[in-house]
Structure formats: structure tokens, C-alpha cells
N, C-alpha and C positions, 0 to 999 in steps of 0.2 A: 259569271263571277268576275269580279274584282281585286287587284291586291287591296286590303287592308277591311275587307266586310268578312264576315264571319261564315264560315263554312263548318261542316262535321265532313268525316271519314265513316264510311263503313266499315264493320265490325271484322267479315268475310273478307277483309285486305289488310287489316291491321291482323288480324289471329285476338284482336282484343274481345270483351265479353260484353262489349256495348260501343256506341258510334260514340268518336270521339271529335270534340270539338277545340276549334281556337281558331286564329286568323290568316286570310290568304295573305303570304308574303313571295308567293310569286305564279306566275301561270306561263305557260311556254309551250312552245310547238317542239314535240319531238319527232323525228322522220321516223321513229320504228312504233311508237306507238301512239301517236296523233299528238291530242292536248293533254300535257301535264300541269298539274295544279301540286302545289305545296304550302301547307299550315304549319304553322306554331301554337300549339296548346299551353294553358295556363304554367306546366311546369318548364317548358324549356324544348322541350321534344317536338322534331318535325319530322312530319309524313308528307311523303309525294310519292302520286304515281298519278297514272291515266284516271281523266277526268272522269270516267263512268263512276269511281266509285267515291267521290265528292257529291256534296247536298248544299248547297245554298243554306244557312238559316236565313228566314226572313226576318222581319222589321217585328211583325206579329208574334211569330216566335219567338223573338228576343222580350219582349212586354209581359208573355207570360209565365215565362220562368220566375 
């Protein structure tokens, strides 16, 4: 992943009731828990934590929505 291409959050680290999406606006090394990753969603709301529970959308994903 990249700042600025499109990523979802899982559900199991938000407490939300579905994966939530919007764009990488940052990615970083943290010493306690490796790679963080951080999105902004359509309304304004950012989620970060460890990478494990970020998803890439791809190119093909995005076409068929």
C-alpha cells in the first residue's frame, strides 16, 4: 500500500459492522507494533493501526462497485 490508493479496515478492529473504506494518507514504522497504516473515509474519520488489519482495494475492485 500506498499514501493516497484506496484501502478498507476490518470490521474486528474498528468494533464496526462491516469493513470500512477510504484512502491511505499515511503508512509508518512503529517500534511496538511494526507497520502502521492510516485512512480517511468519505466522512472525515481516520483509522490507524497495524497493518494486518488493512486490505488493499484493488483497481478491479474499484470498476465494480
Amino acid at each position: 500500500m500506498k499514501t493516497g490508493e484506496k484501502a478498507k479496515v476490518d470490521p474486528n478492529f474498528t468494533g464496526l459492522p462491516s469493513w470500512v473504506e477510504g484512502e491511505v494518507i499515511d503508512i509508518r514504522r512503529n517500534p511496538f507494533v511494526g507497520m502502521e497504516v492510516a485512512i480517511k473515509d468519505n466522512s472525515g474519520a481516520i483509522f490507524f493501526g497495524p497493518e494486518t488489519y488493512f486490505r488493499p482495494i484493488t483497481h478491479q475492485q474499484l470498476c465494480s462497485l
